[in-house]
N, C-alpha and C positions, 0 to 999 in steps of 0.2 A: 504494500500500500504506500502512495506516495506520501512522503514527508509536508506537514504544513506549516505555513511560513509562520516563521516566530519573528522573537526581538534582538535576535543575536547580533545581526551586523548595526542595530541602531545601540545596543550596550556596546560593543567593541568601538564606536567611534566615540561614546562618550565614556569610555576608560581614558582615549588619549585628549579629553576634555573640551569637546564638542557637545554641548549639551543639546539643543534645538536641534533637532535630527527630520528633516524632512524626507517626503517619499513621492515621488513623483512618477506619474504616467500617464501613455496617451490612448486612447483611440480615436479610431477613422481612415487608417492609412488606408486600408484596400478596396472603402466603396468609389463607385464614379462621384457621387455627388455628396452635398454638404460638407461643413468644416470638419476639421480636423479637433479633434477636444482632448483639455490635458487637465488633470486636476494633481496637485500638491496639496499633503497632511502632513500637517507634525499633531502624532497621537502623543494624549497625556498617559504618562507609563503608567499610571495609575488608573486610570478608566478606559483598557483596551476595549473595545467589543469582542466578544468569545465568536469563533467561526470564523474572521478573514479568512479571506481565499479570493487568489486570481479570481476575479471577477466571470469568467467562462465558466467555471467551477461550481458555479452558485443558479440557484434556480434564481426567476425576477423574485418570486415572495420574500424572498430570501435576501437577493440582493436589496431591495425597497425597502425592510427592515433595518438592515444595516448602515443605510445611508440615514436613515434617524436616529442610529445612534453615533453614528462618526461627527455628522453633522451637530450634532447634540454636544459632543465632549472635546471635540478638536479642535485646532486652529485651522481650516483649510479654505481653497478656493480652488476655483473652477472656471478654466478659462479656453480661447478657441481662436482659430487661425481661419481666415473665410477663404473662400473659393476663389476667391482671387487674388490671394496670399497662396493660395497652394497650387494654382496653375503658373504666378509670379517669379518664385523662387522653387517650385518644387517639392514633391510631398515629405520627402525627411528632414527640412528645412523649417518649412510650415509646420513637422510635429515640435519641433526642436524652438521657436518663436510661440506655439501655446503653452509645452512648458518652462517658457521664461517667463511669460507671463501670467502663469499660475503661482510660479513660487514669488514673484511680484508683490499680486494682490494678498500673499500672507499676511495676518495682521502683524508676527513678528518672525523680520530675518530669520531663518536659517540660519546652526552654524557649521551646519553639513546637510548636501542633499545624496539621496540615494535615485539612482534614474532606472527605471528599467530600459534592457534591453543591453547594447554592447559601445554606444556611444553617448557622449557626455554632451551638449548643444554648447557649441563653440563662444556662446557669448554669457556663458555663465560663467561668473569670475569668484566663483567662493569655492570651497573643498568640496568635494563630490565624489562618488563614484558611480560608475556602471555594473549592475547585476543582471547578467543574461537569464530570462525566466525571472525576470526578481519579481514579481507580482505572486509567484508560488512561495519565493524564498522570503520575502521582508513582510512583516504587516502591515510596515507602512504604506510601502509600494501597494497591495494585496487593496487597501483605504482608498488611494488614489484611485486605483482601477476601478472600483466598483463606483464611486463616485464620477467620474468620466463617462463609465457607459451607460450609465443611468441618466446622466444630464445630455447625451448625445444622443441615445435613444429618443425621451421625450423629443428635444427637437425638431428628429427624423419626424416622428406620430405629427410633430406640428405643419413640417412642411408637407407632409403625405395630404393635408387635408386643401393647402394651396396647390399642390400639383399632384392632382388625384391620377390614379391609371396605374401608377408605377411599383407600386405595393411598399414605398416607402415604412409604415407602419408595420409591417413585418420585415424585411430586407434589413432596414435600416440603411439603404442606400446600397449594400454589396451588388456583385454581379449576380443577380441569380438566374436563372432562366427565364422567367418573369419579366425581372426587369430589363436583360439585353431585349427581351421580345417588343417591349413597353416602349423601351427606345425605339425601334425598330418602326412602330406604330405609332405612336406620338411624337417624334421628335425630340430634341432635345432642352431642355428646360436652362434656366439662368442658373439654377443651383445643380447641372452636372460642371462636372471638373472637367476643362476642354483639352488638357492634357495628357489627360489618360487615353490611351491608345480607343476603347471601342467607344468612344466619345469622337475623339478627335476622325476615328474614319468615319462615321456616320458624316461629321460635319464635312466631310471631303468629300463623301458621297453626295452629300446634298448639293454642292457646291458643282461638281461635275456636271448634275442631272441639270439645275440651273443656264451651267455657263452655255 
């Protein structure tokens, strides 16, 4: 059975006396459309929530739960990179610019962040490190996560109701067969990402049929 994330790597950074230990993480990287969303937690050691877990890990009851109690006892926030910051600069870029601006809007600095995944966002200038998997391995990280997909989900459900057809509200934006189809029939909306490849051919397709 797999291991669940503890507080090891946030005590081991405040043994070398970093006390503020943030956890930060993103989603959205792989749907065609809507932002990119990141959210940064520093948990009070004292009022962890029981059950963290990578956020995939978790049914919604479950996840929706635990975002009132994270939200209840932590310092955190929750922030997002638009569709034209991620067509702009590019999707690991644009994840990398929401979580600067999640550990940002903290009420108080960090004095160490934990990122998931294997790269650190080039313009973060405090101690940090990368945890590949770290949403299994930190609770921090584990906070963030469920926090992100939960605030980017809703969103999708939001835009699903502006640009109906696409199955937004389930998908959440991913490629599913649905929704390549949906593209295929409806066209493409302000909120696909024009960069992503079956984004970008449709609009070359359309473009051809046009010229």
């Amino acid at each position: 059975m797999a291991q669940a994330p503890d507080y090891s790597f946030e005590l081991a950074a405040q043994a070398r006396g970093l006390m503020r230990i943030a956890g930060v993480d993103e989603v959205g990287r792989g749907p065609l459309c809507g932002p990119v969303t990141a959210a940064a937690v520093v948990l009070d050691p004292a009022r962890i929530p029981q059950g963290l877990n990578d956020s995939k890990k978790l049914s919604a009851k479950r996840r929706a739960e635990l975002v009132a109690e994270i939200t209840a006892s932590a310092d955190w926030c929750v922030a997002h990179a638009s569709v034209e910051e991620i067509d702009s600069l590019n999707i690991l870029q644009a994840s990398h610019l929401a979580m600067c601006r999640a550990i940002a809007g903290l009420q108080g600095a960090p004095d160490h962040v934990l990122v998931d995944g294997n790269r650190i966002p080039r313009d973060l200038k405090m101690s940090s490190e990368a945890l590949v998997k770290g949403d299994a391995r930190s609770v921090s990280i584990a906070a963030a996560s469920i926090l992100a997909k939960e605030a980017r989900d809703a969103l999708m459900v939001d835009l699903a109701q502006q640009y109906p057809g696409y199955g937004w509200e389930r998908n959440a934006g991913y490629p599913t067969k649905d929704h390549l189809q949906a593209l295929l029939d409806l066209g493409v909306t302000p909120a696909h990402r024009r960069s992503f490849k079956p984004v970008h051919n449709i609009l070359c397709q359309a473009k051809s049929v046009s010229a």
